[in-house]
Structure formats: C-alpha cells, structure tokens
C-alpha positions as CSV (number, residue, x, y, z in Angstrom):
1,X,68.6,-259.3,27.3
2,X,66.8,-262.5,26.1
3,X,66.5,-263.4,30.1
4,X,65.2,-259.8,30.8
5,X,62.5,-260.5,27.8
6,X,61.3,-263.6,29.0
7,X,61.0,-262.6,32.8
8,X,58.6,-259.6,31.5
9,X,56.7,-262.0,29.0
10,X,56.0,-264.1,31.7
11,X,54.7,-261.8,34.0
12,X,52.8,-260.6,31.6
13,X,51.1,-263.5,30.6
14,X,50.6,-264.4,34.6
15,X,48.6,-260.9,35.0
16,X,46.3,-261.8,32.0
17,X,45.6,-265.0,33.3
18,X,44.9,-264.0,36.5
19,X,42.8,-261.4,35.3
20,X,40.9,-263.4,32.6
21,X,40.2,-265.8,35.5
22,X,38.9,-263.0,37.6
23,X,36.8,-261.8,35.1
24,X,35.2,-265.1,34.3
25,X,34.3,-265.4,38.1
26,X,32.4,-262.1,38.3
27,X,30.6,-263.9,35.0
28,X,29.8,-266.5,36.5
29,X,28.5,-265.1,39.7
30,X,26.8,-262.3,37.8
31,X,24.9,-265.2,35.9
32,X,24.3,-267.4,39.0
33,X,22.3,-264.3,40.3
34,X,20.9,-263.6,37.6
35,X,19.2,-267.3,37.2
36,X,17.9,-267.1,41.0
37,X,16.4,-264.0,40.3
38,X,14.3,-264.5,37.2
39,X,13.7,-267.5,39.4
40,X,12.2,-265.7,42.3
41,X,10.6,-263.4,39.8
42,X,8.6,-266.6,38.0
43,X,7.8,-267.8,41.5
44,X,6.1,-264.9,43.0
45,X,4.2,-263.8,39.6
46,X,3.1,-267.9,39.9
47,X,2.2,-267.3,43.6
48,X,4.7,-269.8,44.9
49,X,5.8,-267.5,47.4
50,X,7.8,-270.0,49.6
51,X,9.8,-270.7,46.4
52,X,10.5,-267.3,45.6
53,X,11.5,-266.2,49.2
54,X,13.6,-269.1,48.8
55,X,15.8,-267.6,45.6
56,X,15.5,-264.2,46.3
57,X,16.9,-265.5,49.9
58,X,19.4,-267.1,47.7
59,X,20.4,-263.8,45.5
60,X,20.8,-261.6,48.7
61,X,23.1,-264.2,49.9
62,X,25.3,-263.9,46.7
63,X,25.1,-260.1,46.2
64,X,24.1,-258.1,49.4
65,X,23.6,-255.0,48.1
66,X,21.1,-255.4,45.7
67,X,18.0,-253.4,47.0
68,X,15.6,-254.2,44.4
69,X,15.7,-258.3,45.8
70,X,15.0,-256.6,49.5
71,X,11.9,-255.0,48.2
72,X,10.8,-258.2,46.4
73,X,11.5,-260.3,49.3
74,X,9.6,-257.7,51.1
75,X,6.4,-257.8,49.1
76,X,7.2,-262.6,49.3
77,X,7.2,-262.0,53.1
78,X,4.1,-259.6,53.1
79,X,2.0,-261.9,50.4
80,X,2.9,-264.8,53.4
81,X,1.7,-263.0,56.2
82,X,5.2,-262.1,57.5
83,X,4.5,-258.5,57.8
84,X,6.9,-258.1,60.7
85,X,9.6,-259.2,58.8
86,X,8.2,-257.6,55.4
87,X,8.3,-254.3,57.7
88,X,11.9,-254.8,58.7
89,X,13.0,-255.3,55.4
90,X,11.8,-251.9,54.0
91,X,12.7,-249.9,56.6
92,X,16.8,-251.3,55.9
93,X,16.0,-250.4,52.2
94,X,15.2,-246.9,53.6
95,X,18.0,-247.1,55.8
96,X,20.9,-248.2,53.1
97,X,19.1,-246.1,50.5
98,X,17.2,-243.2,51.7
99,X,16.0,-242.1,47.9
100,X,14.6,-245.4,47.2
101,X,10.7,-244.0,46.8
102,X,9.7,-247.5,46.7
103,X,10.3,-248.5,49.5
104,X,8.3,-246.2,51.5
105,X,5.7,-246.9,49.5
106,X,5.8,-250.3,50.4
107,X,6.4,-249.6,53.9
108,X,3.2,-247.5,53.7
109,X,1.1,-250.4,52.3
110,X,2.5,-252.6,55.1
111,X,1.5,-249.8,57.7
112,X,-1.8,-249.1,56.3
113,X,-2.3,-253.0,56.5
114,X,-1.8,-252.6,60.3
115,X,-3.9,-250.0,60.4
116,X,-0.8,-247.5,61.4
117,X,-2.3,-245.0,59.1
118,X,-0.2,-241.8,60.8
119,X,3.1,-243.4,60.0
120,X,1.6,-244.9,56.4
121,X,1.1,-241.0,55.6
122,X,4.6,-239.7,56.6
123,X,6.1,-242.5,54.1
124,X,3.8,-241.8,51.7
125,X,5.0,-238.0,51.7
126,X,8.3,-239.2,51.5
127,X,7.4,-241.2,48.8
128,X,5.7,-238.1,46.9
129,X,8.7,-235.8,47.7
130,X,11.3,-238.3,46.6
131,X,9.6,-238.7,43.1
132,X,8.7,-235.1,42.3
133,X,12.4,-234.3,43.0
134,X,13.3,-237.5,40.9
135,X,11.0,-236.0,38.0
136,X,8.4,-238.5,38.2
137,X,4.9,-236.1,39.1
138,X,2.8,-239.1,37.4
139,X,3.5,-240.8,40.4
140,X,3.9,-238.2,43.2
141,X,0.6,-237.1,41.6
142,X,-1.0,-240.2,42.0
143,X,0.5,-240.4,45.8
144,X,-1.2,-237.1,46.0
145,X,-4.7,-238.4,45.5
146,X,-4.2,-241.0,47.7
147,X,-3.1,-239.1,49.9
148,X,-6.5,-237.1,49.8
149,X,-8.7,-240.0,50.0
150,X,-7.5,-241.3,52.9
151,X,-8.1,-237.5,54.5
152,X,-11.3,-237.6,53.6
153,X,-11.9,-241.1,55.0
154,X,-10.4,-239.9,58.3
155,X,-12.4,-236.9,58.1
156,X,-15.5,-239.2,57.9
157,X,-14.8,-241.1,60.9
C-alpha cells in the first residue's frame, strides 16, 4: 500500500513539475516578445525604422501568428521605401485573416501610393464593409468620404 502511495505521489509531483516548467517557458517567451515589440514600437514612433524592422522581424520570428506585427512591419517597410515588400505583407494579413479591416486599409494607402487607385478603392470598400459589419460606422463613415473625394478627383480629370 505504502509502495502504491509513493509511486502515485511521485508521478504526481513529476506532472507538476513538468507543467510548472512549461508554464514558465510560455512566460518567458510571452515576455521575450513582448520586450521586442514595445521595442519596435519605440523605434518606429522615434523614426528608426531599420531598428524597428529589425524587432518586429525579431517578434514574428518568435510568434508567427501575430498579425498586428505584419501590419507594423508593413507600415516599417512602407516608411523605407520597401513598398513591394510592404504590399506583400498586407496582402498575407488579408490572406490569413480576411476580417482584418486594417489591413486593406493599408493596402489601399500602399496602392494609392502607386497610383493603383482602382485596386486602392476595392480595398477600401472592403475596408468600409468590414467595419460597418464589425460595428464601427465612425470609421466606415470616414472611408465613405474618402471614398467620395477621390470620385470627385477622378471625375475632375
């Protein structure tokens, strides 16, 4: 019985170890990431964009899912003249996450900026669509008017 005890003790004790370890490596990551991102976030609001290209780089490399870095790297890669690359990486944001209204907007900013003002619409009345079913007509509103400025500009030409 005493041998029975033990044997369950210790397996016991081995299963909260091992999952106190694991949860101390998922802190430890999750704090890692979070340090390179408020990096890259200081960075870019100083306008050192290499710098924050290089720690958001840095966060996508520890966590590939997380969007929001995409779109910041994005707008790193767009400030540097990279638009190609700035391009690509909003259109996989759209691609991974289809309901991320951000990032046709800044895929319609990038377009506009290469004078692709057809393809700058569509995205930005995907954009508009996304937030007004998100609940957000501030912003689809403001798309809106955007929207009809550049119409009229068009018109004028």
């Amino acid at each position: 019985m005493l041998e029975n005890f033990s044997t369950s003790s210790l397996i016991a004790a081995i299963v909260v170890i091992l999952s106190l370890t694991i949860l101390g490596y998922f802190a430890w990551k999750t704090l890692i990431i979070s340090d390179f991102f408020q990096k890259g976030v200081n960075l870019y609001q100083a306008e050192d964009y290499q710098g924050a290209e290089a720690a958001f780089r840095k966060v996508i490399s520890l966590n590939s899912s997380n969007d929001v870095v995409r779109l910041l790297l994005g707008d790193v890669l767009n400030q540097q003249g990279q638009v190609q690359e700035a391009t690509e990486l909003f259109r996989e944001v759209i691609r991974r996450s289809p309901k991320n209204a951000d990032a046709y907007l800044r895929l319609a900013n990038v377009l506009m900026q290469q004078e692709q003002k057809e393809e700058a619409k569509i995205n930005l009345l995907q954009a508009k669509d996304l937030l007004q079913k998100q609940r957000q007509p501030e912003k689809a509103e403001r798309i809106s008017n955007l929207l009809d400025r550049i119409s009229a500009k068009s018109s004028e030409l």
